[in-house]
C-alpha positions as CSV (number, residue, x, y, z in Angstrom):
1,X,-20.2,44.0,-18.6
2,X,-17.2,45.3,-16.4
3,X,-13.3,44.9,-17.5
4,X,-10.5,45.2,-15.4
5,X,-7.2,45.9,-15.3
6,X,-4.6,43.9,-17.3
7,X,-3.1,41.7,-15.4
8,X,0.1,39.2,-16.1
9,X,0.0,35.7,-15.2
10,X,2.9,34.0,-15.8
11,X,3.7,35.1,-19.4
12,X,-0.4,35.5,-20.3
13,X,-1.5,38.8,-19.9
14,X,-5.3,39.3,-19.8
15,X,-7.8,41.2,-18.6
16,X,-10.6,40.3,-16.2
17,X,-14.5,41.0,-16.7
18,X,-17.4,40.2,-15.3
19,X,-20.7,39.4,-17.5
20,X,-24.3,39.4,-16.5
21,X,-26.0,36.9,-17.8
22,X,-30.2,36.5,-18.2
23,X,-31.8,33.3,-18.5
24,X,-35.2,32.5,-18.6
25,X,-36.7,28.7,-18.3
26,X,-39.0,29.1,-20.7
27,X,-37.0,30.5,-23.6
28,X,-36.8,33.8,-24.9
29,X,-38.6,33.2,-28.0
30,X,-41.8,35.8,-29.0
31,X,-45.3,34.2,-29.0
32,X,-47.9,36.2,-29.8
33,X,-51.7,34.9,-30.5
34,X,-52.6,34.1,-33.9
35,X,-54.9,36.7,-34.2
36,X,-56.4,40.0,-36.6
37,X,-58.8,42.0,-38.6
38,X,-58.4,40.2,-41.5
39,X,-58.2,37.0,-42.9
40,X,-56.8,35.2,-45.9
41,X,-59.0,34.0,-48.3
42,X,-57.7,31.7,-51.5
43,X,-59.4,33.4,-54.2
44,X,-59.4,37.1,-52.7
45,X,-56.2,37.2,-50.7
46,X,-56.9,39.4,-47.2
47,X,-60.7,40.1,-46.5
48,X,-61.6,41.8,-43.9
49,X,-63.5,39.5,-41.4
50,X,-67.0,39.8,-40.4
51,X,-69.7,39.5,-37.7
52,X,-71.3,36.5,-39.2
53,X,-74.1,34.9,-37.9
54,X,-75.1,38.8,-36.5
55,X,-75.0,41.6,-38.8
56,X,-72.4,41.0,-41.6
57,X,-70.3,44.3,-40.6
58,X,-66.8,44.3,-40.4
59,X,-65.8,43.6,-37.1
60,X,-63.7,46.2,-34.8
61,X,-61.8,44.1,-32.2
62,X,-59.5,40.9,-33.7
63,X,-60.3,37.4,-33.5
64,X,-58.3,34.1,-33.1
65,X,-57.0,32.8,-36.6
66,X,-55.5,29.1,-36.8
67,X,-51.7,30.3,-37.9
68,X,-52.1,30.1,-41.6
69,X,-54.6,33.0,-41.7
70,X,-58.0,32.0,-41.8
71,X,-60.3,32.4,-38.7
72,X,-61.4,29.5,-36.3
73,X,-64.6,28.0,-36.5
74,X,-65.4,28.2,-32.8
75,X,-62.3,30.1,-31.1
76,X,-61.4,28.9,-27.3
77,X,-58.5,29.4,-25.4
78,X,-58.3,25.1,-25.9
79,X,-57.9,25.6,-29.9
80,X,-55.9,29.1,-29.7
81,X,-52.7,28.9,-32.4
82,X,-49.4,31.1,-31.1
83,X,-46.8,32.4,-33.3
84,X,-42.9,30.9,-32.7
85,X,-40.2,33.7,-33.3
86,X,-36.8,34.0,-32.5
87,X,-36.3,37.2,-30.2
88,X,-32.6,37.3,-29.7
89,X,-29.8,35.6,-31.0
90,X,-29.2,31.7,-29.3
91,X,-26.0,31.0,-28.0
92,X,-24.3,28.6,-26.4
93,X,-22.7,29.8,-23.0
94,X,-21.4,25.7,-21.9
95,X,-17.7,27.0,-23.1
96,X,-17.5,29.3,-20.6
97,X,-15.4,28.7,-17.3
98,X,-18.1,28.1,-14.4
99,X,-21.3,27.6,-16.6
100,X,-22.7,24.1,-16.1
Protein backbone atom coordinates (compact mmCIF):
# COMPACT_ATOMS: atom_id res chain seq x y z
CA UNK A 1 0.00 0.00 0.00
CA UNK A 2 1.43 3.57 -0.87
CA UNK A 3 -0.05 7.02 0.71
CA UNK A 4 0.42 10.19 -0.60
CA UNK A 5 0.48 13.48 0.25
CA UNK A 6 -2.51 15.31 1.89
CA UNK A 7 -4.24 16.99 -0.35
CA UNK A 8 -7.36 19.63 -0.05
CA UNK A 9 -10.25 19.40 -2.11
CA UNK A 10 -12.54 21.84 -1.59
CA UNK A 11 -12.83 21.88 2.20
CA UNK A 12 -12.01 17.80 2.38
CA UNK A 13 -8.63 17.12 3.02
CA UNK A 14 -7.46 13.53 2.33
CA UNK A 15 -4.85 11.64 1.46
CA UNK A 16 -4.34 9.41 -1.61
CA UNK A 17 -3.14 5.63 -1.63
CA UNK A 18 -2.93 3.07 -3.77
CA UNK A 19 -3.76 -0.70 -2.65
CA UNK A 20 -2.83 -3.92 -4.37
CA UNK A 21 -5.26 -6.19 -4.34
CA UNK A 22 -4.96 -10.31 -4.97
CA UNK A 23 -7.74 -12.25 -6.16
CA UNK A 24 -7.87 -15.67 -6.99
CA UNK A 25 -11.01 -17.41 -8.89
CA UNK A 26 -11.00 -20.24 -7.05
CA UNK A 27 -10.99 -18.88 -3.49
CA UNK A 28 -8.43 -18.62 -1.11
CA UNK A 29 -9.63 -21.22 1.20
CA UNK A 30 -6.97 -24.19 2.38
CA UNK A 31 -7.88 -27.82 1.13
CA UNK A 32 -5.79 -30.28 2.07
CA UNK A 33 -6.49 -34.24 1.50
CA UNK A 34 -8.16 -36.02 4.15
CA UNK A 35 -5.43 -38.10 4.97
CA UNK A 36 -2.89 -39.74 8.07
CA UNK A 37 -1.30 -42.38 10.10
CA UNK A 38 -3.93 -42.87 12.22
CA UNK A 39 -7.39 -43.39 12.37
CA UNK A 40 -10.36 -42.92 14.68
CA UNK A 41 -11.81 -45.72 16.02
CA UNK A 42 -15.23 -45.52 18.42
CA UNK A 43 -14.21 -47.70 21.14
CA UNK A 44 -10.29 -46.88 21.05
CA UNK A 45 -10.10 -43.37 19.96
CA UNK A 46 -6.82 -42.95 17.39
CA UNK A 47 -5.27 -46.35 16.26
CA UNK A 48 -2.71 -46.40 14.30
CA UNK A 49 -3.59 -47.80 10.83
CA UNK A 50 -2.36 -50.96 9.38
CA UNK A 51 -1.31 -52.86 6.21
CA UNK A 52 -4.32 -55.15 6.24
CA UNK A 53 -4.81 -57.62 3.91
CA UNK A 54 -0.55 -57.85 3.90
CA UNK A 55 1.32 -58.09 7.00
CA UNK A 56 -0.64 -56.28 9.85
CA UNK A 57 2.28 -53.72 10.50
CA UNK A 58 1.74 -50.31 11.02
CA UNK A 59 1.94 -48.57 7.94
CA UNK A 60 4.76 -45.72 7.11
CA UNK A 61 3.28 -43.40 4.39
CA UNK A 62 -0.57 -41.94 5.04
CA UNK A 63 -3.59 -42.99 3.52
CA UNK A 64 -6.94 -41.31 2.36
CA UNK A 65 -9.48 -41.06 5.28
CA UNK A 66 -13.25 -40.09 4.49
CA UNK A 67 -13.19 -36.59 6.62
CA UNK A 68 -14.55 -37.86 9.85
CA UNK A 69 -11.37 -39.97 10.55
CA UNK A 70 -11.76 -43.38 9.53
CA UNK A 71 -9.89 -44.86 6.41
CA UNK A 72 -11.62 -45.58 2.95
CA UNK A 73 -12.46 -48.91 2.06
CA UNK A 74 -10.98 -48.68 -1.47
CA UNK A 75 -9.26 -45.09 -1.67
CA UNK A 76 -9.24 -43.39 -5.45
CA UNK A 77 -8.68 -40.12 -6.47
CA UNK A 78 -12.89 -40.49 -7.47
CA UNK A 79 -13.85 -41.04 -3.54
CA UNK A 80 -10.90 -38.73 -2.09
CA UNK A 81 -12.48 -36.29 0.95
CA UNK A 82 -10.64 -32.60 1.16
CA UNK A 83 -10.68 -30.46 4.13
CA UNK A 84 -12.52 -26.72 3.82
CA UNK A 85 -10.62 -24.02 5.92
CA UNK A 86 -10.70 -20.50 5.94
CA UNK A 87 -7.08 -19.08 5.13
CA UNK A 88 -7.56 -15.41 5.32
CA UNK A 89 -10.04 -13.17 6.51
CA UNK A 90 -13.19 -12.62 3.60
CA UNK A 91 -13.98 -9.27 2.82
CA UNK A 92 -16.00 -7.51 0.80
CA UNK A 93 -14.13 -5.04 -1.52
CA UNK A 94 -17.75 -3.84 -3.77
CA UNK A 95 -17.68 -0.45 -1.45
CA UNK A 96 -14.75 0.57 -2.88
CA UNK A 97 -14.57 3.33 -5.74
CA UNK A 98 -13.73 1.34 -9.10
CA UNK A 99 -14.35 -2.28 -7.87
CA UNK A 100 -17.17 -3.87 -9.83
Amino acid sequence: MAVGQRELRGSTIFYPFTMEVHVNDRGWRFRPLDQGLRQRDPQAGLIHCRNLPGDGQKITSPIMLNGAGVALENPSPSNAVFGDFKKYPELDFSGLPGIT
